[in-house]
Structure formats: structure tokens, C-alpha cells
FIGU-222048 format. One record per residue: chain; y, z, x of N, C-alpha, C, O in turn; residue in three letters. Coordinates in nm, 2 decimals. Layout:
["A" [Y Z X] [Y Z X] [Y Z X] [Y Z X] "ALA"],
...
REM end
This chain:
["A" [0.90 1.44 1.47] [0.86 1.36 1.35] [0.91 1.22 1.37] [1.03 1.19 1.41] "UNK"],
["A" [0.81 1.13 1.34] [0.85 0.94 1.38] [1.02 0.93 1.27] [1.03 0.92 1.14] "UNK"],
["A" [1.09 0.93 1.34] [1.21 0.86 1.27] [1.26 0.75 1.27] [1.38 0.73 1.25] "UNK"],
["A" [1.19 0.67 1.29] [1.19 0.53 1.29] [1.09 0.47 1.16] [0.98 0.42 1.16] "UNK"],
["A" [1.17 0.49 1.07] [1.08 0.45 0.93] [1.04 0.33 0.91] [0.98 0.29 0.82] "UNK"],
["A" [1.09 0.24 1.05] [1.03 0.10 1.02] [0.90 0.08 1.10] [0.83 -0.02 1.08] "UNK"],
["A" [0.85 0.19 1.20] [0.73 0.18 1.27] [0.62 0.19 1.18] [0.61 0.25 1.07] "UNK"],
["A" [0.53 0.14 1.24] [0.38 0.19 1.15] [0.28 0.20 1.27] [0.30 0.20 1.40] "UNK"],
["A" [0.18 0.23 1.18] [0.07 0.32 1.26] [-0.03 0.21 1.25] [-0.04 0.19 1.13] "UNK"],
["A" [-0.09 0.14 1.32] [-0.22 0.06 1.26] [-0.35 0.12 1.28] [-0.35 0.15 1.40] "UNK"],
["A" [-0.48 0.15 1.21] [-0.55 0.21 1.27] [-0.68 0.10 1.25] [-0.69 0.02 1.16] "UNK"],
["A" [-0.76 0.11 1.35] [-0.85 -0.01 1.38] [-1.03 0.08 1.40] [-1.06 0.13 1.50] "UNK"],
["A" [-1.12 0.10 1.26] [-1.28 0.18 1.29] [-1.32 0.08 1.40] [-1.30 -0.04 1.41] "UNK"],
["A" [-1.40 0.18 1.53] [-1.48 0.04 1.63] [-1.57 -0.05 1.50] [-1.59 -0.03 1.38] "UNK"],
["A" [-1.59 -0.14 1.58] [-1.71 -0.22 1.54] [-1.83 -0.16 1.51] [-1.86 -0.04 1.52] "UNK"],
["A" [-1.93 -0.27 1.48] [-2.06 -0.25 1.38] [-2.14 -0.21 1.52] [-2.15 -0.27 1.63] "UNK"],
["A" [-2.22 -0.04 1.48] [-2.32 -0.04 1.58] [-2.43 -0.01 1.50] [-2.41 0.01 1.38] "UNK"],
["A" [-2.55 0.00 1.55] [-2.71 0.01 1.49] [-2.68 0.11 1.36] [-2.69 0.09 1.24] "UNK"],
["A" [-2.63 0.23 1.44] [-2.64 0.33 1.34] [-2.48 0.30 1.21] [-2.46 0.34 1.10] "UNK"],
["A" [-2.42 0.25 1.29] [-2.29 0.23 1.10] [-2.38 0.13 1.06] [-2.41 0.15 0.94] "UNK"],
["A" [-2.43 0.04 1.10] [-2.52 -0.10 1.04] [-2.61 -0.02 0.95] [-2.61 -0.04 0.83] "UNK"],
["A" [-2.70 0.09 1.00] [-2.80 0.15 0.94] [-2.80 0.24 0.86] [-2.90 0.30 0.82] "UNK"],
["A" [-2.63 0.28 0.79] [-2.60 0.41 0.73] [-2.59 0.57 0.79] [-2.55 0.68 0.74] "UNK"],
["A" [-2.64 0.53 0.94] [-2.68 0.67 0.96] [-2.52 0.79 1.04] [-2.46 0.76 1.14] "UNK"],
["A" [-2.50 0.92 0.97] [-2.41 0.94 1.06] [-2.38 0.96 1.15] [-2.45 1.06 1.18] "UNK"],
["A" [-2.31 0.92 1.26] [-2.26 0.92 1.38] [-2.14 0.93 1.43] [-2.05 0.85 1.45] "UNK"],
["A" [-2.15 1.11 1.47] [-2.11 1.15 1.53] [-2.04 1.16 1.70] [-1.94 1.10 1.74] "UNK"],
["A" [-2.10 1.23 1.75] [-2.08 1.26 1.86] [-2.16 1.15 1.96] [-2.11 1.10 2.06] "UNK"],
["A" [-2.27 1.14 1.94] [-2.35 1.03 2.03] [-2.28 0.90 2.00] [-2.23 0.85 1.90] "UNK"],
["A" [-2.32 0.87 2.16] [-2.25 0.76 2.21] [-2.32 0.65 2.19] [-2.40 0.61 2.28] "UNK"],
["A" [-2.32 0.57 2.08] [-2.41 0.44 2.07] [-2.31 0.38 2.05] [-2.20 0.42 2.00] "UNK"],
["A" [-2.36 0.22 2.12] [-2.30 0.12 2.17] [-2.27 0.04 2.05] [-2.34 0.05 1.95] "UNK"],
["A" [-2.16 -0.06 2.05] [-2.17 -0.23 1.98] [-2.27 -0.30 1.97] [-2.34 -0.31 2.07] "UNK"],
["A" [-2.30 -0.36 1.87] [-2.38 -0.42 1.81] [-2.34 -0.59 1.86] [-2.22 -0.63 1.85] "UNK"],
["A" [-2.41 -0.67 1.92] [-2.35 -0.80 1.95] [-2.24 -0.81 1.82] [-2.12 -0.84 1.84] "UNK"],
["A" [-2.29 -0.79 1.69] [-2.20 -0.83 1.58] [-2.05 -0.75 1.62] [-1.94 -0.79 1.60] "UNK"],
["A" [-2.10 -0.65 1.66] [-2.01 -0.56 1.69] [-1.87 -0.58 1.79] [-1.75 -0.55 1.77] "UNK"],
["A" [-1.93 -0.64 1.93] [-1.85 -0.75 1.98] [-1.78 -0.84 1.91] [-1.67 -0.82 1.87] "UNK"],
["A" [-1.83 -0.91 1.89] [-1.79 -0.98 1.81] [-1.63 -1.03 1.71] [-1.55 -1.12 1.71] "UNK"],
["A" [-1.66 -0.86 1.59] [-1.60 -0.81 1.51] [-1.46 -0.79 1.62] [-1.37 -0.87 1.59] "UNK"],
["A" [-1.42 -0.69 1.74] [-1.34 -0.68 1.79] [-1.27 -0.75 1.86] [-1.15 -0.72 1.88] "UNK"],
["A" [-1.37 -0.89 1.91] [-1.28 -1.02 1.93] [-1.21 -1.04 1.80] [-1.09 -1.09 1.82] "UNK"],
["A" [-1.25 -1.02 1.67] [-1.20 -1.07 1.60] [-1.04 -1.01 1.54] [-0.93 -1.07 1.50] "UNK"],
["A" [-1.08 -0.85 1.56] [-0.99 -0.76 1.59] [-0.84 -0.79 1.67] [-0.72 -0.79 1.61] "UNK"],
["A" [-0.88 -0.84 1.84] [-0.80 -0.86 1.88] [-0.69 -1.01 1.82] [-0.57 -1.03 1.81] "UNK"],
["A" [-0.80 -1.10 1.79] [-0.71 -1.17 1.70] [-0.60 -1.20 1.66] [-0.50 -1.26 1.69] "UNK"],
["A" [-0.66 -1.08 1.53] [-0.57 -1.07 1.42] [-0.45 -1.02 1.48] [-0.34 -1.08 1.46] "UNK"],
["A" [-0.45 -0.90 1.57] [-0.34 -0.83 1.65] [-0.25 -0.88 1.73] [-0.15 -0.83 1.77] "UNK"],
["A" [-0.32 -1.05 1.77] [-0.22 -1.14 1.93] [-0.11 -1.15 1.84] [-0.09 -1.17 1.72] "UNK"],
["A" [-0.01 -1.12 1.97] [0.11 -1.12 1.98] [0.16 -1.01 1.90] [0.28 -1.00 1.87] "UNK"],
["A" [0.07 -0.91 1.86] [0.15 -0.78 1.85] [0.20 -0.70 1.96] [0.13 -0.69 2.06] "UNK"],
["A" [0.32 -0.64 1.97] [0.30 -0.53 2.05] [0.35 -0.36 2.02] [0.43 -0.31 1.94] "UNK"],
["A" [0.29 -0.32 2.08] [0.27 -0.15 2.05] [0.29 -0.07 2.16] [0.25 -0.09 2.27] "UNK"],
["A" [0.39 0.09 2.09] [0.48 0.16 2.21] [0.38 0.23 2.27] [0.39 0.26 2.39] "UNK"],
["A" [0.26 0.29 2.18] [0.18 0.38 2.25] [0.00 0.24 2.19] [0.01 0.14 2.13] "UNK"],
["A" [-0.11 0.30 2.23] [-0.22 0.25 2.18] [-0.30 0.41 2.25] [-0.27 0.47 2.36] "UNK"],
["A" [-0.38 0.43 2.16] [-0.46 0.52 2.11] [-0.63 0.53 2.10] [-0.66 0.49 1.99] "UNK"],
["A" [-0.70 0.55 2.15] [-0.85 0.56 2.16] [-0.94 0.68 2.18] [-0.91 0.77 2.26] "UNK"],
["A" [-1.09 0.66 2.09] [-1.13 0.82 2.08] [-1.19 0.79 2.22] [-1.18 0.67 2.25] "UNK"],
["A" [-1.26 0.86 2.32] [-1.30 0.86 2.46] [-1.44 0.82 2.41] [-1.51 0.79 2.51] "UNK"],
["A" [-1.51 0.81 2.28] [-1.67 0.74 2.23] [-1.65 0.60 2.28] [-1.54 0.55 2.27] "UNK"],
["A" [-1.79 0.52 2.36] [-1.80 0.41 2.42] [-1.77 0.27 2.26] [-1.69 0.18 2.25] "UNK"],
["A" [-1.89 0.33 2.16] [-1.77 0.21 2.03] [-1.61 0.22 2.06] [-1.57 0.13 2.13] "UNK"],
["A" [-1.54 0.29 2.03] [-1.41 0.28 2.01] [-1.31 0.19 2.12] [-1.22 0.11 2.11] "UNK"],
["A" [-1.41 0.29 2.27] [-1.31 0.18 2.38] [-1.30 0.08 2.40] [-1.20 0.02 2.43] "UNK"],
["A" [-1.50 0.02 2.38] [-1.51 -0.09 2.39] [-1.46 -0.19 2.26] [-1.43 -0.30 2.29] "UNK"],
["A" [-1.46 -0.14 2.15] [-1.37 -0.22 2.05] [-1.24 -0.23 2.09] [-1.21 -0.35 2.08] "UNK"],
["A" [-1.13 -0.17 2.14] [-1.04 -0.12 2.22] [-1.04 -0.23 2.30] [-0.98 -0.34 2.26] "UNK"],
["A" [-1.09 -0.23 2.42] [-1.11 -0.35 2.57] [-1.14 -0.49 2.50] [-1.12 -0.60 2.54] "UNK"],
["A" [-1.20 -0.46 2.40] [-1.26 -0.61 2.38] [-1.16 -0.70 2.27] [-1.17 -0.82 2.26] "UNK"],
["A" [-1.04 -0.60 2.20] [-0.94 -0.63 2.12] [-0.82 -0.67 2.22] [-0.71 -0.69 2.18] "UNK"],
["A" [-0.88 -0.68 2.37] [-0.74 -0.69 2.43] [-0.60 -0.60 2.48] [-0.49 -0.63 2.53] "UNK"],
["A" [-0.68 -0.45 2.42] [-0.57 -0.33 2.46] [-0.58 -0.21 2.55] [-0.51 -0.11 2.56] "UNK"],
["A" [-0.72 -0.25 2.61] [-0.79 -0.15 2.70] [-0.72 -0.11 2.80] [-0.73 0.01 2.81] "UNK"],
["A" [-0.65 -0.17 2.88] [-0.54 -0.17 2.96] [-0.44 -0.07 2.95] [-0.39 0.00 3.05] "UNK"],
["A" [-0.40 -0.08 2.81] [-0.26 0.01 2.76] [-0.34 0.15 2.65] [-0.27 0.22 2.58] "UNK"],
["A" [-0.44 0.16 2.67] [-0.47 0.29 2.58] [-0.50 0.43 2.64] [-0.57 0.46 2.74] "UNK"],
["A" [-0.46 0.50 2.57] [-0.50 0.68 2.63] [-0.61 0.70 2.55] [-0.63 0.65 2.44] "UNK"],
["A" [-0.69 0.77 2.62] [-0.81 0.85 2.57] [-0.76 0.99 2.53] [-0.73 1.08 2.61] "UNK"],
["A" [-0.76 0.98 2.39] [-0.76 1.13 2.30] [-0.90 1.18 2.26] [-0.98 1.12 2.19] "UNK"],
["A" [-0.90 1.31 2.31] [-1.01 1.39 2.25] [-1.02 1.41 2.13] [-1.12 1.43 2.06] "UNK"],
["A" [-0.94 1.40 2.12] [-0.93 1.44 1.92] [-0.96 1.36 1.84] [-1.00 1.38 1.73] "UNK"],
["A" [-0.93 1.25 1.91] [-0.99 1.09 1.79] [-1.13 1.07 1.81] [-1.17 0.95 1.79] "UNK"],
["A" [-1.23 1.16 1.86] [-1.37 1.16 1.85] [-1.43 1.23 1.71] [-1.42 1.34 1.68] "UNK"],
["A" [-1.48 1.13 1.65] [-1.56 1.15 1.52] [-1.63 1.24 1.47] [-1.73 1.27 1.55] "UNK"],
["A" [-1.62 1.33 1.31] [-1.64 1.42 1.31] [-1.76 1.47 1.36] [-1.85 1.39 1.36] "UNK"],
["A" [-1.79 1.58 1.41] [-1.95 1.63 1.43] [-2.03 1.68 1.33] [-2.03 1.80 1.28] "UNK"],
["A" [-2.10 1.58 1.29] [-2.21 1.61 1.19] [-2.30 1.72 1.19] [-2.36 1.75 1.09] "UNK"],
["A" [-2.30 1.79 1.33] [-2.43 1.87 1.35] [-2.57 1.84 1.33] [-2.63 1.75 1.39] "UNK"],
["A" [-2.59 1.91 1.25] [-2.75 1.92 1.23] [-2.77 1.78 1.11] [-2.87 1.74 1.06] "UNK"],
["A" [-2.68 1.75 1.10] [-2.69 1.56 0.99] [-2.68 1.44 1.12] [-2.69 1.32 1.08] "UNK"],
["A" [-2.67 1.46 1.21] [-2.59 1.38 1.32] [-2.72 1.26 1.33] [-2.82 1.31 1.39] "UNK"],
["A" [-2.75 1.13 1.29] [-2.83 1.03 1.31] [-2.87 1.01 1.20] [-2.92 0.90 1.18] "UNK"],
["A" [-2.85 1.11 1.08] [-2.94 1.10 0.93] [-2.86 1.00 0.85] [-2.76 0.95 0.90] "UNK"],
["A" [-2.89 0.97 0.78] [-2.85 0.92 0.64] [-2.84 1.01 0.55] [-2.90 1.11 0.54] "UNK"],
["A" [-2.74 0.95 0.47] [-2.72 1.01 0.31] [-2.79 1.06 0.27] [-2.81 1.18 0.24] "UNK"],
["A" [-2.87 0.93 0.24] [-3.04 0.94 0.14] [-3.10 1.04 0.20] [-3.13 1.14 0.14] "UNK"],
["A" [-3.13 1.02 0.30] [-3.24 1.14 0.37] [-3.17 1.27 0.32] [-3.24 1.34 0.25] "UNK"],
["A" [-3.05 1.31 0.35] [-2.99 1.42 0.35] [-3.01 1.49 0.24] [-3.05 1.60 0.23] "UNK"],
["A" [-2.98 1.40 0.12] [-3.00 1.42 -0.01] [-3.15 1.45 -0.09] [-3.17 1.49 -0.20] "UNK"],
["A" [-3.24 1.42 0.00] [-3.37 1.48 -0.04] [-3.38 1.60 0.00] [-3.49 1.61 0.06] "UNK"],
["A" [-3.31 1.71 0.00] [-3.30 1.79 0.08] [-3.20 1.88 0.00] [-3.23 2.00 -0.04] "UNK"],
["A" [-3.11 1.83 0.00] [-2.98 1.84 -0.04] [-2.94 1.76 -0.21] [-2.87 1.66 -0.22] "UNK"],
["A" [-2.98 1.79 -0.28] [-2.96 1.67 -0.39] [-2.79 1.70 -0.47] [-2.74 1.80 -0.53] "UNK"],
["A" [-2.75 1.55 -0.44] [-2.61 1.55 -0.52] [-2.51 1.57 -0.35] [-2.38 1.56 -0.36] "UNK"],
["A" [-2.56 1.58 -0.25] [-2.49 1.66 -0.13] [-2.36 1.53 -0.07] [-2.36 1.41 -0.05] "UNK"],
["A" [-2.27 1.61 -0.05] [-2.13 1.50 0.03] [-2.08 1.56 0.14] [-2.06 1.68 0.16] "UNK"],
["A" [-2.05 1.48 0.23] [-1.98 1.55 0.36] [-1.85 1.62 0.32] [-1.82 1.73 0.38] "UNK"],
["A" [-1.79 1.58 0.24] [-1.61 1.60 0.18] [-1.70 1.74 0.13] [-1.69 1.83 0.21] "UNK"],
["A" [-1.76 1.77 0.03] [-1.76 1.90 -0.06] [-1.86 1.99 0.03] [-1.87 2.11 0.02] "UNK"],
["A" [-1.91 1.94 0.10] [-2.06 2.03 0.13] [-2.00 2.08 0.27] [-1.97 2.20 0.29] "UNK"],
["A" [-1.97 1.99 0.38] [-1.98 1.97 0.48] [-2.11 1.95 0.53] [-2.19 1.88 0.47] "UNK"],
["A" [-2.15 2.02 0.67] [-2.28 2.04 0.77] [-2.33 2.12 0.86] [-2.31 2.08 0.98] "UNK"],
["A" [-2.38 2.18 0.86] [-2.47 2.30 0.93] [-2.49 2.24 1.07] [-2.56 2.14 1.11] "UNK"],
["A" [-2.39 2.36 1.14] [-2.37 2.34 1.31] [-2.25 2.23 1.33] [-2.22 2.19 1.44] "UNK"],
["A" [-2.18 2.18 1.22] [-2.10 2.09 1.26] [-1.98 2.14 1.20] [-1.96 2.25 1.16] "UNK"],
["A" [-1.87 2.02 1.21] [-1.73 2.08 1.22] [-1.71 2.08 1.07] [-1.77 1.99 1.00] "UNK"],
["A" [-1.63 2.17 1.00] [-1.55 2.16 0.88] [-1.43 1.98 0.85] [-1.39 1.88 0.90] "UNK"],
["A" [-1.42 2.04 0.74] [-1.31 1.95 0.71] [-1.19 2.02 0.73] [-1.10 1.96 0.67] "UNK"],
["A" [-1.16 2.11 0.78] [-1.05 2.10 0.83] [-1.04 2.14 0.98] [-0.93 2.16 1.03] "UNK"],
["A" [-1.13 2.13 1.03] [-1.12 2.13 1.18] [-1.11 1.98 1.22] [-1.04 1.94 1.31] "UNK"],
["A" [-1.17 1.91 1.15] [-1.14 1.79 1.16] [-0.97 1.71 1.12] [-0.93 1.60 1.16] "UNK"],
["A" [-0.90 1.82 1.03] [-0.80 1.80 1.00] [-0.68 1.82 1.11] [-0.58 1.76 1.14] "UNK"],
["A" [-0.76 2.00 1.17] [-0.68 2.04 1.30] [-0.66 1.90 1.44] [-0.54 1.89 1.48] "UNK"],
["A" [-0.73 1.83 1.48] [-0.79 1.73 1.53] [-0.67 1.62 1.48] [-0.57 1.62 1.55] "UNK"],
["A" [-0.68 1.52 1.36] [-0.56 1.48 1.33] [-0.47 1.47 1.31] [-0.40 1.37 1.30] "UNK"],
["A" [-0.42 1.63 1.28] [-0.27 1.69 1.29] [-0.19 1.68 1.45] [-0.07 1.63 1.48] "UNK"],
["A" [-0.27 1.73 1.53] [-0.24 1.69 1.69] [-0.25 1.55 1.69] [-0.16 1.52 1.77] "UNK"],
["A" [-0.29 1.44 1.66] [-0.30 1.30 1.70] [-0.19 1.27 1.64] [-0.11 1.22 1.71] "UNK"],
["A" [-0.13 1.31 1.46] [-0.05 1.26 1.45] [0.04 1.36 1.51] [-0.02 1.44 1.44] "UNK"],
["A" [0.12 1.43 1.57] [0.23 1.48 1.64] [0.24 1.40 1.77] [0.35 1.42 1.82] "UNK"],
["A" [0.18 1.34 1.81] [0.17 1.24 1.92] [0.18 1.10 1.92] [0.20 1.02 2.00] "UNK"],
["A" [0.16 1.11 1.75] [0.19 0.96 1.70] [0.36 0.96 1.71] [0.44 0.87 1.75] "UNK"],
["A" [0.40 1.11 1.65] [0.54 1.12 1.58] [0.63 1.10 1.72] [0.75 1.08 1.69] "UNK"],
["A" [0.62 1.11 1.83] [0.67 1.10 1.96] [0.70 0.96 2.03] [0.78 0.96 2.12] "UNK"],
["A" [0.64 0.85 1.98] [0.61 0.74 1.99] [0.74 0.67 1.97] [0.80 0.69 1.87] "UNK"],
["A" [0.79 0.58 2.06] [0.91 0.53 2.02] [0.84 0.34 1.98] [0.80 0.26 2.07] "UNK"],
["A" [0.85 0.33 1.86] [0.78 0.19 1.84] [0.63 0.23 1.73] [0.59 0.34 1.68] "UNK"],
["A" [0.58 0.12 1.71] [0.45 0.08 1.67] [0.30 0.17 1.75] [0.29 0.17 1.87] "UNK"],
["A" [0.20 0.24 1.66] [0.14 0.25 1.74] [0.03 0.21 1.69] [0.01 0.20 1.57] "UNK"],
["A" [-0.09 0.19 1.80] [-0.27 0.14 1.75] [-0.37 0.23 1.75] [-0.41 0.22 1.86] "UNK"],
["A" [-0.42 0.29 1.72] [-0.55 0.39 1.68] [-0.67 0.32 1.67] [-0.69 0.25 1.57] "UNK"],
["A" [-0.77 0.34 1.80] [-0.90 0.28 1.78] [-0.94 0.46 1.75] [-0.89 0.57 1.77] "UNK"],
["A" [-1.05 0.41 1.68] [-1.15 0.54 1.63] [-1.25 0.54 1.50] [-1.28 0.43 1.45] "UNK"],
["A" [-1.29 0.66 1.46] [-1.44 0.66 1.39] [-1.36 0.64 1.22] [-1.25 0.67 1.17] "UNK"],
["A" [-1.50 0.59 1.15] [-1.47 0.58 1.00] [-1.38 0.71 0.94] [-1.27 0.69 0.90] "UNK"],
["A" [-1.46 0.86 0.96] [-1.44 0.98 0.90] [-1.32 1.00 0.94] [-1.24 1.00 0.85] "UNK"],
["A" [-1.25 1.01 1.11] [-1.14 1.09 1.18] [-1.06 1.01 1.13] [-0.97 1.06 1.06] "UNK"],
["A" [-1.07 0.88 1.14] [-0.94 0.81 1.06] [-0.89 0.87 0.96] [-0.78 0.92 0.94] "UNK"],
["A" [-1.02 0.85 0.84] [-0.96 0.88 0.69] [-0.91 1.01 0.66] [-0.82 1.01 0.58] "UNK"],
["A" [-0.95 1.13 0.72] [-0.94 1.25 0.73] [-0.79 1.24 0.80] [-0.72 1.32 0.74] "UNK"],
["A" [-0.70 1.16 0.90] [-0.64 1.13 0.97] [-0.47 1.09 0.88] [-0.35 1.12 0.90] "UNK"],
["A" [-0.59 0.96 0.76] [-0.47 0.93 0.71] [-0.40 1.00 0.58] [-0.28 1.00 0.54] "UNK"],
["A" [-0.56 1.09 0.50] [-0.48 1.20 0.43] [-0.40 1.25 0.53] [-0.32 1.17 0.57] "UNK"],
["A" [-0.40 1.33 0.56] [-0.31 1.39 0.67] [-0.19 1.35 0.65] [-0.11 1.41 0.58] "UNK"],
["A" [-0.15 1.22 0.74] [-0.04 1.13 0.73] [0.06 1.11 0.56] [0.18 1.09 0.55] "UNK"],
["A" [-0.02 1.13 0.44] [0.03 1.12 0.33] [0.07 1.21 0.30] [0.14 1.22 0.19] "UNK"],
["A" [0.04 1.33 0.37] [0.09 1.50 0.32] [-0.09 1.55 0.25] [-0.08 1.67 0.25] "UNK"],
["A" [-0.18 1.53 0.21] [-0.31 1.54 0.15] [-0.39 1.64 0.24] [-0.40 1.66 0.36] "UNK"],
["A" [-0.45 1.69 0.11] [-0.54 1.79 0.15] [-0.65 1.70 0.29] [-0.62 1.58 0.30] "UNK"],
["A" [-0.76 1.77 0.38] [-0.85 1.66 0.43] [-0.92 1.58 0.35] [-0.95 1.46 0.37] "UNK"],
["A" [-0.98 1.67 0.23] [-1.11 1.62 0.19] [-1.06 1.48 0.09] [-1.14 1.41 0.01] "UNK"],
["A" [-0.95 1.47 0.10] [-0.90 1.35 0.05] [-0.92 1.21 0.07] [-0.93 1.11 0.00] "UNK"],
["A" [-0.92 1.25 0.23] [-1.02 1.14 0.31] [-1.14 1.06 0.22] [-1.14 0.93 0.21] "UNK"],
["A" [-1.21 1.12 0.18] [-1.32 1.09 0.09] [-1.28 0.96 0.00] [-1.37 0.88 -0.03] "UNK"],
["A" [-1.15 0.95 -0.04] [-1.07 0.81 -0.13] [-1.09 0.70 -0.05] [-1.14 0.60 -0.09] "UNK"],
["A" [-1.05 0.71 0.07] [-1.04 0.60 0.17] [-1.15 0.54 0.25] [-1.19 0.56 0.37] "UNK"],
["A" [-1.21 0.46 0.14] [-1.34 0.42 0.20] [-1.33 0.31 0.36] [-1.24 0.23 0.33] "UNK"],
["A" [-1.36 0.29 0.47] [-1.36 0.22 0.59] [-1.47 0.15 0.61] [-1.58 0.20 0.59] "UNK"],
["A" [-1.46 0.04 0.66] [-1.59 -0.03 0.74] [-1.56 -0.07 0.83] [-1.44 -0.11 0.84] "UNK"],
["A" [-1.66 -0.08 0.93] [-1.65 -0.12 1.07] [-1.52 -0.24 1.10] [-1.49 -0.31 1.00] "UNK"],
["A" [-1.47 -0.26 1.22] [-1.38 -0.34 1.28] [-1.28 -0.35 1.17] [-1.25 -0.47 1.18] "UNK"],
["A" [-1.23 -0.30 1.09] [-1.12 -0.33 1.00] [-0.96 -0.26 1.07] [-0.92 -0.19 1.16] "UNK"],
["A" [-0.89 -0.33 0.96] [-0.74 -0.30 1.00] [-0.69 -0.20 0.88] [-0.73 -0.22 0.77] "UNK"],
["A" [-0.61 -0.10 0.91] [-0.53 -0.08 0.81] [-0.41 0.01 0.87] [-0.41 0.07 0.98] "UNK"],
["A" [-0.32 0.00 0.78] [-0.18 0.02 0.82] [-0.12 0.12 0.76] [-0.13 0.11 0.64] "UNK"],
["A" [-0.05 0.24 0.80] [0.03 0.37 0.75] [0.17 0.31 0.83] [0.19 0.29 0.94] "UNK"],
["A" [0.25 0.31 0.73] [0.39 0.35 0.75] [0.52 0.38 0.67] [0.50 0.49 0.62] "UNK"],
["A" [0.59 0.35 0.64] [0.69 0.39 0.52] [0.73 0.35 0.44] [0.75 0.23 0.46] "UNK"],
["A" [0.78 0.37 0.34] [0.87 0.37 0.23] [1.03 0.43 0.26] [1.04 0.56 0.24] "UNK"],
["A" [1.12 0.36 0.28] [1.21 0.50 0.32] [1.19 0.56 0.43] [1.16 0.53 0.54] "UNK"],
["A" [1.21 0.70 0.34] [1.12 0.80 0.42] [1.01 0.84 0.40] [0.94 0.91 0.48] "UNK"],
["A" [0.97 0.81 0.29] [0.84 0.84 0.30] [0.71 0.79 0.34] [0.68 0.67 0.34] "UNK"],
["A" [0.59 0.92 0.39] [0.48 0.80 0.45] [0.40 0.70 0.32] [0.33 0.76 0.24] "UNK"],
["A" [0.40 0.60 0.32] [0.29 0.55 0.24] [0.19 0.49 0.32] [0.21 0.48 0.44] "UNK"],
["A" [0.06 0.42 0.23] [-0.06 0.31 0.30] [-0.01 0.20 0.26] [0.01 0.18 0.14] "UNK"],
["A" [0.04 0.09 0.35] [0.11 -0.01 0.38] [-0.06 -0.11 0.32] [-0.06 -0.18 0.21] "UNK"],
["A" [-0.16 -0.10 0.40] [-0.31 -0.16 0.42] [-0.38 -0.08 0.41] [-0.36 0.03 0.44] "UNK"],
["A" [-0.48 -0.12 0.37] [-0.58 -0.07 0.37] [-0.78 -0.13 0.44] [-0.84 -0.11 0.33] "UNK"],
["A" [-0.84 -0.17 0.49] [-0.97 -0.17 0.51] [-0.93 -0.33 0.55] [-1.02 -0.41 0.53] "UNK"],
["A" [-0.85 -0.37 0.59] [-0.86 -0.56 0.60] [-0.97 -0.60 0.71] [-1.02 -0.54 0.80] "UNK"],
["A" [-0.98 -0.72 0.68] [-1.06 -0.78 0.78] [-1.02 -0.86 0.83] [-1.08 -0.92 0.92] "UNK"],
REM end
């Protein structure tokens, strides 16, 4: 367990690609940055100069690394399996909307997805990230997807998964988990 209650966690969604631009979920396929998308991660690294961090963190999906490399931390990051974004399954490229003509009233948090992972496999997934967070001597950076984060940072507050669902994210944003005391609180949330 992180006993250093003055570290925090920063966690960084990649940048804007076709499909976050387009609503559509994305999962497991590997689509690229969006020039905006670039962009956004220079902007990323930015915000971050002259930080430094004991571990840095990346899902092995080409958004994430390349938000990652292009923020200036590509160098210093491990590729975790686990910080790869939930699997939609059989929703994987859809939209909401679409989904919901189909499905009326339907949410990933209550419903989930046919052929794809639960919400709490997705939980299993950030319970191991954070135990690797908790090992960290210092600050650490988390590049990764909208859902695994939020699912991620319930987690971190003691929260059920589907709790996730409160913590709305958008692309290339910052936000920050670390403490009170001892306890974990959301320091940030979605900055830009």
C-alpha cells in the first residue's frame, strides 16, 4: 500500500481519435491520434514540464503511447496490459445512439456487453494496476483509456466499479488521485 500520502497518481485519457471524436466505443482496436490529437498531447506534455515521476504507466494501445511519447514520457514508461480499455465486444466501434435503438434506455455501467468484459473484470484489471501503483516510491503517470481509468479511479476511492460511471473524462485531460491524510481522495478532476 502507497505510504507516502503525499504522492499522487496523475492519470492522463490519450488524445482525440476519429472514433472518441465520433462517440463511437473503443475498445480494443487500435486507432490512431487525430492531428487534434497530437496536438492535445503536446499540450499534455506541457502542462507536466518539469514534473517528475517514480514510475510512468501506459496501456500497450497505439493512442495511449503515442499520447505518452508525444507528452515527453515515452522513454520512461512500462507497458501494462491491464491499462488496455474496456472490451466492448459485440458494441466495439458503435455508438450509444445506435446501441440504444436496439437496446432502449441501455448503459455500459448497468447493462454491460455481449462478448465483452464485465465491470468487474474490468475492475480485476485496475486493482492489479493499482497494487503496482502502491509499490511506487514517488509520484506516478497513467496514460490510458476513458472507461479503465474511471473504473480505475473508483477503485482507488474504495467504490464499487460501476461507480466509474460519476467520472465523466475527455480526451487528453489531467486528473489527479491522491490524499487526504490517509485517505485516498480526487485531488482533480478532467483538467485541461
Amino acid at each position: 500500500m502507497m505510504t507516502d500520502f503525499s504522492a499522487e497518481v496523475v492519470l492522463v485519457r490519450h488524445g482525440e481519435t476519429e472514433w472518441s471524436r465520433d462517440g463511437k466505443h473503443t475498445g480494443r482496436t487500435d486507432v490512431p491520434l487525430t492531428a487534434k490529437g497530437r496536438e492535445q498531447a503536446d499540450a499534455v506534455g506541457r502542462a507536466l514540464q518539469g514534473r517528475r515521476f517514480a514510475c510512468v504507466l501506459t496501456s500497450p494501445l497505439s493512442r495511449a503511447r503515442e499520447t505518452c511519447r508525444l507528452a515527453g514520457f515515452g522513454g520512461d514508461a512500462v507497458v501494462l496490459e491491464d491499462l488496455v480499455e474496456w472490451d466492448y465486444g459485440a458494441y466495439e466501434g458503435r455508438t450509444t445512439v445506435d446501441i440504444r435503438r436496439e437496446r432502449p434506455g441501455w448503459t455500459l455501467w448497468a447493462e454491460g456487453v455481449p462478448g465483452g468484459e464485465t465491470a468487474d473484470q474490468v475492475a480485476a484489471r485496475a486493482d492489479r494496476v493499482l497494487a503496482q501503483i502502491a509499490s511506487a516510491d514517488g509520484d506516478v503517470l497513467v496514460f490510458a483509456h476513458g472507461h479503465v481509468l474511471r473504473v480505475l479511479t473508483a477503485r482507488w476511492l474504495g467504490l464499487e466499479p460501476t461507480a466509474g460511471a460519476l467520472f465523466a473524462l475527455d480526451p487528453a485531460t489531467l486528473s489527479v488521485l491522491g490524499h487526504e491524510h490517509e485517505t485516498r481522495v480526487l485531488r482533480s478532476w478532467n483538467a485541461t
